[in-house]
C-alpha positions in Angstrom: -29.9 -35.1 -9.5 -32.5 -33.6 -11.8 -32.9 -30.6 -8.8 -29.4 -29.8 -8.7 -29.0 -29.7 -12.6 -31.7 -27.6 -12.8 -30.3 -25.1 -9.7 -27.1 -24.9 -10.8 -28.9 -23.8 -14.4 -31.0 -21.4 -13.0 -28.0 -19.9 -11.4 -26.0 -19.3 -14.1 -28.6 -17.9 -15.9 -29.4 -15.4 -12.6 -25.6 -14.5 -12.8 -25.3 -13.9 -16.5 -28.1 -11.3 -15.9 -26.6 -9.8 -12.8 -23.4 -9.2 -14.5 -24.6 -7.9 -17.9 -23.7 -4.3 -18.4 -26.7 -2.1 -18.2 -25.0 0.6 -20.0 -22.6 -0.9 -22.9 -19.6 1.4 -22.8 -17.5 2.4 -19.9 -17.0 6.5 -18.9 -17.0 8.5 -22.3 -14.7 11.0 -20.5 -11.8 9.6 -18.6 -12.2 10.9 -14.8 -8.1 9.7 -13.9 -5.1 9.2 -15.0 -4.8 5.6 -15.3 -1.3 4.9 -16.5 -0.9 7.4 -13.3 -2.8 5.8 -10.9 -0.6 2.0 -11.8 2.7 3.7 -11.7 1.7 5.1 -8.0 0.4 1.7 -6.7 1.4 -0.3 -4.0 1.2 -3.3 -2.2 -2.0 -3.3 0.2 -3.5 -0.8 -1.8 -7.6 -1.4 -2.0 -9.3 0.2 -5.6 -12.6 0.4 -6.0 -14.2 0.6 -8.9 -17.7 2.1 -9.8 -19.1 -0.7 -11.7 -22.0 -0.9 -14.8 -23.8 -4.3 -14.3 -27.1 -4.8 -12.7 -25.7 -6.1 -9.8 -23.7 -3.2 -9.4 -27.2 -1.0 -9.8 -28.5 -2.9 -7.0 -25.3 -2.5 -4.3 -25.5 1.4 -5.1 -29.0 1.8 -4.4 -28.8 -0.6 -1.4 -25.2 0.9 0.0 -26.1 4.7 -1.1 -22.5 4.3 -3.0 -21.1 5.0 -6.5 -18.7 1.9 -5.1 -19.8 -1.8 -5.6 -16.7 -3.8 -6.0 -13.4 -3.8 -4.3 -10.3 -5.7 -4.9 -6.3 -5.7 -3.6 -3.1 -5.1 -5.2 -0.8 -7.4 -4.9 1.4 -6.1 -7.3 3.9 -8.1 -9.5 4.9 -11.8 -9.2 8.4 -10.2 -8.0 7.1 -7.9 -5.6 5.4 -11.1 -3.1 8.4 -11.9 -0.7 6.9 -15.2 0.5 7.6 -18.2 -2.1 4.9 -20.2 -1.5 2.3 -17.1 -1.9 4.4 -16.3 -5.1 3.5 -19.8 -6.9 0.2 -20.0 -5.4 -0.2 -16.8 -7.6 1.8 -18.5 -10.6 -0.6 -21.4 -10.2 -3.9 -19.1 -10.8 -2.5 -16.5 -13.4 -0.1 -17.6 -16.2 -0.2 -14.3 -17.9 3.0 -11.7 -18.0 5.4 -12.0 -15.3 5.3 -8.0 -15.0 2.0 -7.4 -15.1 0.6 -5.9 -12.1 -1.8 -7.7 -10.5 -5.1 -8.3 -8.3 -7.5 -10.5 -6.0 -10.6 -9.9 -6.0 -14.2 -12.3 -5.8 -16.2 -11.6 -8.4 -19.5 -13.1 -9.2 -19.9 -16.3 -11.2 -15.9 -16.8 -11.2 -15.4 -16.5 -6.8 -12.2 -15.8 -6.0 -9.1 -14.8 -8.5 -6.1 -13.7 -9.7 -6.1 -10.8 -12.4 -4.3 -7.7 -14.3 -5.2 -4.2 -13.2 -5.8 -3.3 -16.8 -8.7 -5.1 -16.3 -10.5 -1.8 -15.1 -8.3 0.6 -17.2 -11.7 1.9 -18.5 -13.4 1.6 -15.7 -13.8 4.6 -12.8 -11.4 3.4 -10.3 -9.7 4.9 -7.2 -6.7 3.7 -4.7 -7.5 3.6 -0.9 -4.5 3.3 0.9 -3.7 1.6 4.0 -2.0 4.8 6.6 1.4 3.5 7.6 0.9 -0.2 6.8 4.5 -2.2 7.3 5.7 -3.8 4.4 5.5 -6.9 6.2 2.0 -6.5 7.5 1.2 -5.2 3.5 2.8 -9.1 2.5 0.9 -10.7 5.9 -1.9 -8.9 4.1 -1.3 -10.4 0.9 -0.7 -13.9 1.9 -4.3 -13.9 3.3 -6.2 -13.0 0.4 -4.0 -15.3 -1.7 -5.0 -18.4 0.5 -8.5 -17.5 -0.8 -8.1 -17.8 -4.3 -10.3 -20.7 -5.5 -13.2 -19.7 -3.3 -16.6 -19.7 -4.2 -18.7 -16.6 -4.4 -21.4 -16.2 -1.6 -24.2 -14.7 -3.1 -26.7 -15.5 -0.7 -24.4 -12.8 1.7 -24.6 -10.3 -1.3 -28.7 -11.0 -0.6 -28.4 -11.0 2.8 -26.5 -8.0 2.9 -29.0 -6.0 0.8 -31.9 -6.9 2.9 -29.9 -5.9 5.8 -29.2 -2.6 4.5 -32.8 -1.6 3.4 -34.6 0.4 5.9 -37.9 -1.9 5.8 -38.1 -5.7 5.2 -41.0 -8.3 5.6 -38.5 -10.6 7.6 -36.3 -9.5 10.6 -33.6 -8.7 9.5 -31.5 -11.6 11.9 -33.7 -14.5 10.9 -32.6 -16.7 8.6 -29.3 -14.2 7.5 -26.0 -16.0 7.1 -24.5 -12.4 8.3 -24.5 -13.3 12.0 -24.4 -17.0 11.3 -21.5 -18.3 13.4 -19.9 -21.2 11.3 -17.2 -23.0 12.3 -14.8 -24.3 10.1 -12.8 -22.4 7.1 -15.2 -20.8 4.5 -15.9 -22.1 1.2 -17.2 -18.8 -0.4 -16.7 -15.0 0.2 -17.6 -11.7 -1.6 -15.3 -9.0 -2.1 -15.2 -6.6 0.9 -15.2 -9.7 3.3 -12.1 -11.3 2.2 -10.4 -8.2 1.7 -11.5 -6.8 5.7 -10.7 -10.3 7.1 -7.6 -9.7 5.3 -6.8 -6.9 6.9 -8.3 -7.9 10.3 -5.1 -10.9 10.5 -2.9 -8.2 11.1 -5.1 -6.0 13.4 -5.3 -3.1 11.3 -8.4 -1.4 11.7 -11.1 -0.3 8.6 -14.2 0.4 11.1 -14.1 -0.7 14.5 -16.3 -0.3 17.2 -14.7 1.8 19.8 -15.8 1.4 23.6 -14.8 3.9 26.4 -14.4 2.3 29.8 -15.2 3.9 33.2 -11.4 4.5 34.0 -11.1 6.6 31.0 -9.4 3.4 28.2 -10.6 3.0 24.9 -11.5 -0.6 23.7 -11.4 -1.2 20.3 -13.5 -4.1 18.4 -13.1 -5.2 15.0 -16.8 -5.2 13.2 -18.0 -8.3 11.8 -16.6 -8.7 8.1 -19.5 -10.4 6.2 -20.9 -6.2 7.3 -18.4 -4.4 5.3 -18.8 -3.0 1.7 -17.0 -1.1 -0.4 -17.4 2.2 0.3 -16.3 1.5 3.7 -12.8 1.5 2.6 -13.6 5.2 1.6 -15.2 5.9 4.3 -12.3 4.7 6.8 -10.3 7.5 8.3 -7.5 4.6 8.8 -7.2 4.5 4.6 -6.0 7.4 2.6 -8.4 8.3 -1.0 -5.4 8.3 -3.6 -6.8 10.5 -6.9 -5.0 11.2 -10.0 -7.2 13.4 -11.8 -6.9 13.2 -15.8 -6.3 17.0 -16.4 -4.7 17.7 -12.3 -3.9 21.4 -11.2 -0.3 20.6 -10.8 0.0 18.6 -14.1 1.8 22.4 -15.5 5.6 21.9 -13.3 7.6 25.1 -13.2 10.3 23.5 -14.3 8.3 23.0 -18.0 7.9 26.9 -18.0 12.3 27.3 -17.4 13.6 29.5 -20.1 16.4 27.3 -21.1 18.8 27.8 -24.1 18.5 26.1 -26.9 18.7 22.3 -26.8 21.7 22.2 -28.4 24.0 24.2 -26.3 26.1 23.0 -23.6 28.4 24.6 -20.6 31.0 23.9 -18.5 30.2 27.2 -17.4 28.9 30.5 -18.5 31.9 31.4 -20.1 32.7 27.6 -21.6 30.0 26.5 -23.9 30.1 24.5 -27.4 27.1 23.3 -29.6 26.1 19.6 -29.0 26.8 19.1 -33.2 29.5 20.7 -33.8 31.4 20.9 -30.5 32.4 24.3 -31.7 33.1 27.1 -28.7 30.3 29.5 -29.0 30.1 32.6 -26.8 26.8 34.0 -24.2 26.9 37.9 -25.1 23.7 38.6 -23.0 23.0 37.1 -19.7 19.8 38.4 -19.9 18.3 35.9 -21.9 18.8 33.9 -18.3 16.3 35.6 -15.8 16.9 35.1 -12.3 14.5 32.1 -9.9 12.1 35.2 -8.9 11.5 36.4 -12.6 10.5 33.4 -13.5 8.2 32.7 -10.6 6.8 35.9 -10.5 5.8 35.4 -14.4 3.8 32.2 -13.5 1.9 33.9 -10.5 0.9 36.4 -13.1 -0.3 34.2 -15.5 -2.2 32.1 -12.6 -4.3 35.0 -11.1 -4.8 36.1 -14.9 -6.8 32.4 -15.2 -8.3 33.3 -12.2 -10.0 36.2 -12.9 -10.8 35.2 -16.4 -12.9 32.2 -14.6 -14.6 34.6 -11.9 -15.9 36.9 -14.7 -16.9 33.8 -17.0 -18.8 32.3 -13.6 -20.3 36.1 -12.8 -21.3 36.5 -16.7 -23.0 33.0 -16.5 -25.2 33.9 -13.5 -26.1 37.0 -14.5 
């Protein structure tokens, strides 16, 4: 008993380390929209998030990734169709009703239930699923719901870092739980594992193997799960990379730049109009003030390749 206590002690104490912060404060500059990025998000989606802990030092260096963790939307308790997922979810997270929300297996808490705001200062991006049904998206769901409450493996983390590095004292097959073939249903997981088996119950691919056959067929093979990591969701040419930068190119609409009429005026036509206050009739003596689709367009353009220019001869002044 005295072993275990003093195991189960020097784990916590190993995972308290891990997940300390090596630097204190999140992104001084914000690199996305992030009220953008929730409003766009649906169910299925995979975010990944750049992470600041020593653990997530250690998955960059060994993955050659800015990505170390990965998680699924589920969105909101109103958006999962099947009951029994739905108070699962209740069961696990007894927060706001309308808060959007995630799986994902973290280390020293396994697997749970929690808010996006979670990362809201965090560098985060959506990988989306191409074409994924609705119902496959809530298939999808239901999986990684069923494995909320699991442990978190973090002898596969280890495993999966010695795997990764180019050298190792030990083969890299002996003794690895990544090609172990256990029977049964799992008692821990890690993040990219039970997010790729999830999508693996419904056959839709991340990175398969693909096999061409002597009459010209292609074979496809899912790859083993405990091998995935995050950055192979943004790697996958079966998930689109979703971006919503803070300060984006198209942020400045035309319609912004629209020469409209004062706020205040009103028309039932051109010849009809009345002040919102007063309701008083009020007549339009020049039409010009109301410059054709063109004109207005054309202005724009100009004031585009204006920036444009400005910018080359700022880059050419800088190298010379």
């Amino acid at each position: 008993m005295e072993f275990f206590g003093l195991r189960r002690t020097l784990s916590q104490w190993l995972t308290h380390a891990l997940m300390k912060d090596v630097s204190p404060t999140p992104h001084s500059i914000h690199l996305y929209d992030f009220d953008r990025l929730c409003y766009e998000l649906r169910p299925g989606d995979v975010l990944l998030n750049e992470g600041r802990s020593h653990v997530s030092e250690v998955i960059k260096l060994a993955t050659q990734s800015p990505w170390t963790h990965a998680v699924l939307y589920i969105g909101r308790l109103y958006d999962i169709e099947d009951t029994i997922t739905r108070d699962k979810v209740k069961a696990h997270y007894d927060g706001d009703p309308n808060e959007q929300l995630i799986i994902e297996a973290e280390l020293g808490k396994g697997t749970i239930v929690s808010p996006v705001k979670k990362y809201k200062e965090e560098h985060i991006r959506i990988c989306r699923p191409k074409n994924l049904s609705p119902f496959d998206a809530q298939q999808v769901i239901n999986y990684a719901v069923e494995q909320v409450g699991l442990d978190y493996d973090v002898r596969q983390v280890l495993d999966l870092m010695r795997f990764m590095f180019p050298y190792s004292f030990l083969p890299r097959r002996w003794r690895s739980s990544l090609f172990a073939k256990n029977p049964g249903k799992p008692t821990r997981t890690v993040c990219s594992t039970m997010i790729a088996e999830a999508f693996h119950s419904v056959k839709f691919p991340i990175l398969p193997f693909a096999e061409k056959t002597k009459d010209g067929k292609i074979r496809l093979f899912q790859r083993n799960p405990r091998l995935y990591t995050p950055k192979d969701f943004d790697y996958s040419p079966y998930f689109d990379i979703i971006k919503f930068p803070f300060f984006g190119l198209d942020d400045v609409s035309i319609y912004k730049r629209l020469p409209w009429e004062k706020e205040d005026v009103y028309c039932n036509d051109l010849n009809n109009c009345y002040t919102k206050i007063s309701h008083e009739p009020i007549e339009l003596t020049d039409n010009s003030e109301f410059p054709d689709y063109k004109t207005v367009k054309s202005n724009i353009s100009t004031e585009n390749e204006t920036s444009t220019n400005l910018t080359t001869k700022q880059k050419k002044h800088q190298s010379n």
